[in-house]
N, C-alpha and C positions, 0 to 999 in steps of 0.2 A: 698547682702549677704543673703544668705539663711537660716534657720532652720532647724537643723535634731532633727525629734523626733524619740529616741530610741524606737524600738519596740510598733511600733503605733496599736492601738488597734483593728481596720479593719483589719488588715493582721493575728492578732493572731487567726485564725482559731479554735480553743480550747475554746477559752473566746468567739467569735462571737456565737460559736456551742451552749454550754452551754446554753447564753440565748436565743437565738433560739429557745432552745428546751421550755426552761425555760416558754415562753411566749405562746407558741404552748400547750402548757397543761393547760391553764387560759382560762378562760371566756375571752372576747375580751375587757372588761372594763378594768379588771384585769389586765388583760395583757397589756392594755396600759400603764397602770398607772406604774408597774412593768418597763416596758420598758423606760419611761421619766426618773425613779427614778435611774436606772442604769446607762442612759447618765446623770443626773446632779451628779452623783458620782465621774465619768469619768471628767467632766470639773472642779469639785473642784480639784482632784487632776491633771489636767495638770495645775490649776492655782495658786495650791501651788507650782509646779514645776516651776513657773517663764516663763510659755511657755504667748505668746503673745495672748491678745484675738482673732484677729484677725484669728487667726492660730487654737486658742481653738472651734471656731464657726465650721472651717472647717472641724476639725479633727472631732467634734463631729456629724455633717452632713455626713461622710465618714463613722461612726461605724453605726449610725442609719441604712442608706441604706444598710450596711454589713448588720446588723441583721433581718431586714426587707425581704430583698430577701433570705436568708436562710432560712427564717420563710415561706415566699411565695413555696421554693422548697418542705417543710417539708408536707405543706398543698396540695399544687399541684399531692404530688407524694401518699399521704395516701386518703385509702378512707373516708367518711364521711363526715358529715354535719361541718362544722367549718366556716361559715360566719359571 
């Protein structure tokens, strides 16, 4: 049997964008920190929702890399110093 998660957070385009942008305008410390703190907000609420760790570990590896390569296209495509 499988698990559907309603409207999973990687595919929300809108929510990926945002912090993308979000973390692309920080200092790289910042922005780390920033970015952890958003996915453990992420896994408290799939884990009040009753979703399976197992499934929570996934889901939350799935938005990292969402936001991460958005963050990579953000930087990629502007000019400047941001390493």
């Amino acid at each position: 049997m499988s698990t559907v998660l309603p409207f999973p957070r990687a595919r929300h385009q809108p929510f990926v964008l945002k912090h993308a942008r979000n973390v692309a305008a920080m200092s790289h410390e910042a922005g780390e920190r920033y970015l952890q703190q958003q996915l453990a907000v992420q896994v408290e609420t799939m884990a009040r929702r009753g979703i399976a760790p197992e499934r929570i570990d996934e889901e939350r590896l799935r938005l990292e890399r969402a936001i991460r390569s958005t963050l990579w296209h953000f930087i990629i495509r502007q000019p400047g110093d941001r390493a």
